[in-house]
N, C-alpha and C positions, 0 to 999 in steps of 0.2 A: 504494500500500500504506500502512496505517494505523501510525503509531508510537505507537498511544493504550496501549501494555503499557510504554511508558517509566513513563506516569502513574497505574499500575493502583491507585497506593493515595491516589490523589487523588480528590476527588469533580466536579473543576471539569469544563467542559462547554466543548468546543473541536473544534474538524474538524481532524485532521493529518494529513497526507500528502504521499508521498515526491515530491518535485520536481525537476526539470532544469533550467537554464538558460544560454546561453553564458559562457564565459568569460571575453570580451572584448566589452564594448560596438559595436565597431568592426564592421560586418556585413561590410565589405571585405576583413576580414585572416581568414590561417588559423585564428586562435586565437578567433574567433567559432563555429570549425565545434567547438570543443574544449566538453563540456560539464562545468558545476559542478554537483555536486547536493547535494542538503540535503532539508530539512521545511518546508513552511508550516504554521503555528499559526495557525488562523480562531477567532477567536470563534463561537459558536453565537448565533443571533440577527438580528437585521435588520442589515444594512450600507448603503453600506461602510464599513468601518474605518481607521482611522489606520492608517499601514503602518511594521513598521521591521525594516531589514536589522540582523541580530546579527552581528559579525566577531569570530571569535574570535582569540586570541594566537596567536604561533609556532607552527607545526607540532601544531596543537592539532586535533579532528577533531569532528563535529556528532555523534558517539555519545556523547563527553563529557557529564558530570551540569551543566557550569555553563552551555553556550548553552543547554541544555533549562531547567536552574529561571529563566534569563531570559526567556525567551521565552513559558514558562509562566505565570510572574507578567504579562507584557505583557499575554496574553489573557485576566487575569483583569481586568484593568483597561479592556477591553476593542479593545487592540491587537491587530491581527495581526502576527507575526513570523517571520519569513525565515531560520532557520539552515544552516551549509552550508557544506560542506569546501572550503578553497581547492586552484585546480586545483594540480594534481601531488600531493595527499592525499587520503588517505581513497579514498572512493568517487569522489572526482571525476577526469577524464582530465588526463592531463600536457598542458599546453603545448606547439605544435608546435616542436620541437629543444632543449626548456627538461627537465632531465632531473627526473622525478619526485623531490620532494621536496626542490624548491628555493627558499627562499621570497626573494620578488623584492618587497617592498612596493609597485614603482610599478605592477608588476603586480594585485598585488590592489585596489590601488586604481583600476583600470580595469575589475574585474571587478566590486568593491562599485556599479560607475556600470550595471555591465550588469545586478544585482543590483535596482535602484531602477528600474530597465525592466522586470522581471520583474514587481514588485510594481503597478507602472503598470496593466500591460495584464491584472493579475486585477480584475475586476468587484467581487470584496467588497472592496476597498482601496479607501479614498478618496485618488486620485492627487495631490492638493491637500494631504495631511496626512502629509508620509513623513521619517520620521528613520532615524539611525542607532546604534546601540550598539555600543560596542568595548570589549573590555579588553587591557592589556598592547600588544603591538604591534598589535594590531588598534585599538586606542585610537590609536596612532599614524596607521595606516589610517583611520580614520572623523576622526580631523581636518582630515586634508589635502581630504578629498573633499568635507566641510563646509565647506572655505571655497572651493572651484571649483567647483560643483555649486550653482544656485540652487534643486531640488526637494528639499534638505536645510531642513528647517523647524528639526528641533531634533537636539541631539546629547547621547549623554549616554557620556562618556572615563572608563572605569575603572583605576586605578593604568596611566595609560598610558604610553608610551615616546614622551615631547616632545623629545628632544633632550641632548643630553651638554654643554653648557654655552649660554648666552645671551650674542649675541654683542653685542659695543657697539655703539652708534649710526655707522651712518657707514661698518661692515667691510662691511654686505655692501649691494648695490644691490638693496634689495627688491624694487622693479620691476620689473626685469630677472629676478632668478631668479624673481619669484613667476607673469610671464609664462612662465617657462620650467617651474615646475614645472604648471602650469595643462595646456599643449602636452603634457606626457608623461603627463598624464591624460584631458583632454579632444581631444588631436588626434589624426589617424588613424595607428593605430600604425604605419604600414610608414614614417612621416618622422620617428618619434621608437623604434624599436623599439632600433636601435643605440646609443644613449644610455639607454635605461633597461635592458636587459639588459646593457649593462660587458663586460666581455672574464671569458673564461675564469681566468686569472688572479687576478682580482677577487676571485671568490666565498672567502668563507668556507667552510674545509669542505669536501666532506661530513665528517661527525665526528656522534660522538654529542648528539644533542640537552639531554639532560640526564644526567649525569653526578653522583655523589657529591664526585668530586675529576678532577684531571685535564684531558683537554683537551675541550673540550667546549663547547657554544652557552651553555648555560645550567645553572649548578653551583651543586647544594645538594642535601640532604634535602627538603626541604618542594619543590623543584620534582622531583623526582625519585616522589614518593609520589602528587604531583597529578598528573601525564602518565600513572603508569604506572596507576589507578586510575581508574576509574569509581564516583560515586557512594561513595569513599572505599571498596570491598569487590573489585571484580574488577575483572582486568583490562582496559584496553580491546583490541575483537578488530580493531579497525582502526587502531591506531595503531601507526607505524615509530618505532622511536628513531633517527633517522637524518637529518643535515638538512645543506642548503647555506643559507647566506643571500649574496645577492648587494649587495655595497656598491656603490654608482655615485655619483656625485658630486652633490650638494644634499640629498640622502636626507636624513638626519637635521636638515640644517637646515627643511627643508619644514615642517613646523607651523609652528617660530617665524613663518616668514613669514606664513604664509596665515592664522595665527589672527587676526590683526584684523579678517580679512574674511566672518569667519563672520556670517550675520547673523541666525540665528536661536539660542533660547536655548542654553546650554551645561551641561549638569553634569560638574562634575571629582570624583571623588575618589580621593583620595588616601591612599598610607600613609607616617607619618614613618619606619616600620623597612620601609620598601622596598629590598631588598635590588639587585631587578635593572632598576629603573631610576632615572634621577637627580630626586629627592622633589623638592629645590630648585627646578631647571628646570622640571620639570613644573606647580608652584606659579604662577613666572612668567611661565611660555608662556599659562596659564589665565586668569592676569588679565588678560590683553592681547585678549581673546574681547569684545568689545562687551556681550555679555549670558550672564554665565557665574554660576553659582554653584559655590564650590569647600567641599568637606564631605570633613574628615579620619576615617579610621576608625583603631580600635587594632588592629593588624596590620602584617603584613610583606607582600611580594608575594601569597602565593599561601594564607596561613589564612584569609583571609577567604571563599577561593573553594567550601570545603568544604557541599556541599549538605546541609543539615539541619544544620550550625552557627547560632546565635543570631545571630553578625553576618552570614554569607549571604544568613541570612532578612530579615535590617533594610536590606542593600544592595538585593538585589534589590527589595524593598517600595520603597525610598526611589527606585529607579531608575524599577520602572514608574508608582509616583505624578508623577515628575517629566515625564517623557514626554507621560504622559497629559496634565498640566495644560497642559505646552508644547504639544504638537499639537493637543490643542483650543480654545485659545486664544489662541497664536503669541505667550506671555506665562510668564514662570513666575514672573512677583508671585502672592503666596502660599504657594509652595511651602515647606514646611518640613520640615527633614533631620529623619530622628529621631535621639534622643541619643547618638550613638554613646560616652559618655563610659564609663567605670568598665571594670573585666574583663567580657568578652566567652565565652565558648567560639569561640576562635578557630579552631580543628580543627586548630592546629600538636602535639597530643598525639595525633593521630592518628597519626602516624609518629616513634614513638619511637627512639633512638639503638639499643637496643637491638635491633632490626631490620635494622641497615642492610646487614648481612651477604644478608639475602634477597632486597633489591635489588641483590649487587651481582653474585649468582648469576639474578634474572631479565633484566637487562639485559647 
């Protein structure tokens, strides 16, 4: 089925349609029989295409306006792109004993690998040219997978989730975990399933994903307006406010590690008023990328994300030019950010205080 009435007021020229794919790379495990689904975005035109998996943040769902204006912009640049609800959301099936709506990072980052197998074995992708896109913890996601994963060409990490501080030289035995975080993504889940799923205990949660105040995954207005919104006017019909996150042990340290071994190019960007993850860190993890470029925007978390805002339009532009140049030429000398400098139309006026009473009647 065709998702071309997401883009009905666009003129661009693209093939979309609804896709399936396992959940887990591993064809051995039950969680292969479990499927993910989403949209491929084809270019119109001779192929094949550069190919790149979109992961979206937390508990976030592919009816959302921002993997669609990502994806969108990739095919006009002329990428295909992969968006697609991770399992136990949205439209996608739970995990077998994982209960819907629990977000498991090392999980998704096994599915992102099953995801880059999907895009392989379509005939208009060229299987030689495949990156990835993340924002937020999906940024988290698409790093780790970039530096274990040698059919990641290029990455490109938006206001991602790198880590809660950078540890000294010396604390941790990079070798050692970075083999082990490699195993809970590339080995076969049934010898590493017990280590990256943690014990019940563990999880974070269930609790409200986003909240105004209170106890909650992820607290504000601006992430509160962005979740419950589509395209900044209705609401999303497949989105739960409702989440676990499973914490297990290396989790957060995992980028630090593995980002010197990404070896193809990187874009970072970043916001200094980033509210829900650490600016700092994220800075530092990035430079540690062999081939990275890092480009600051004026925003917090979640303004920039606003489809049809001035900086949305510049992010998105800046991400599929960068893509583009990296995967066609496994280089991104050249690339130039545009000027993100001066006020923007951030879209944080979009949800004004004065409202928040209506959010706290629909959640």
């Amino acid at each position: 089925s065709s998702v071309d009435c997401v883009f009905s007021s666009s003129s661009m020229a693209l093939v979309s349609e609804a896709v399936e794919f396992p959940a887990d790379w591993d064809a051995s495990s039950d969680a292969h029989k479990a499927k993910c689904r989403g949209y491929l975005l084809v270019p119109n035109g001779p192929g094949p295409h550069p190919g790149v998996v979109v992961v979206a943040g937390a508990g976030v769902v592919s009816s959302g306006g921002l993997d669609l204006e990502l994806g969108a912009e990739m095919c006009r640049k002329g990428i295909a792109a992969l968006i697609f609800d991770h399992a136990g959301f949205g439209r996608s099936d739970a995990l077998p004993g994982v209960k819907r709506q629990t977000i498991n990072t090392w999980r998704q980052m096994r599915c992102v690998r099953s995801a880059l197998s999907f895009l392989e074995g379509d005939g208009r992708v060229d299987s030689a040219r495949l990156g990835l896109c993340g924002y937020s913890l999906g940024g988290h996601v698409c790093s780790v997978v970039s530096g274990v994963d040698p059919r990641v060409k290029a990455a490109a990490l938006l206001v991602p989730e790198l880590g809660t501080r950078v540890f000294a030289p010396g604390k941790l035995d990079t070798e050692a975990v970075g083999e082990q975080i490699r195993a809970n993504v590339c080995g076969e889940l049934a010898a590493v399933q017990q280590r990256i799923d943690g014990e019940e205990k563990g999880l974070l949660g269930p609790k409200p994903l986003v909240a105004l105040d209170g106890n909650c995954i992820i607290k504000g207005m601006e992430a509160v307006h962005h979740a419950t919104h589509t395209w900044g006017k209705a609401a999303r019909k497949d989105w739960v406010n409702k989440a676990a996150m499973a914490v297990t042990d290396g989790v957060f340290a995992a980028p630090q590690v593995v980002a010197p071994k990404i070896a193809g190019p990187v874009l970072g960007i970043v916001a200094p008023g980033d509210e829900c993850v650490n600016y700092d860190v994220s800075q530092k993890v990035l430079a540690t990328c062999p081939a990275s470029v890092t480009v600051q925007i004026p925003s917090a978390h979640f303004g920039w994300q606003y489809a049809g805002s001035t900086l949305n339009g510049m992010v998105s532009a800046a991400v599929g030019d960068f893509l583009t140049r990296a995967l066609l030429t496994g280089s991104a000398d050249g690339f130039s950010a545009p000027d993100f400098s001066g006020e923007w139309d951030r879209g944080e006026r979009a949800a004004p205080t004065s409202v928040s009473h209506m959010y706290r009647a629909k959640l």
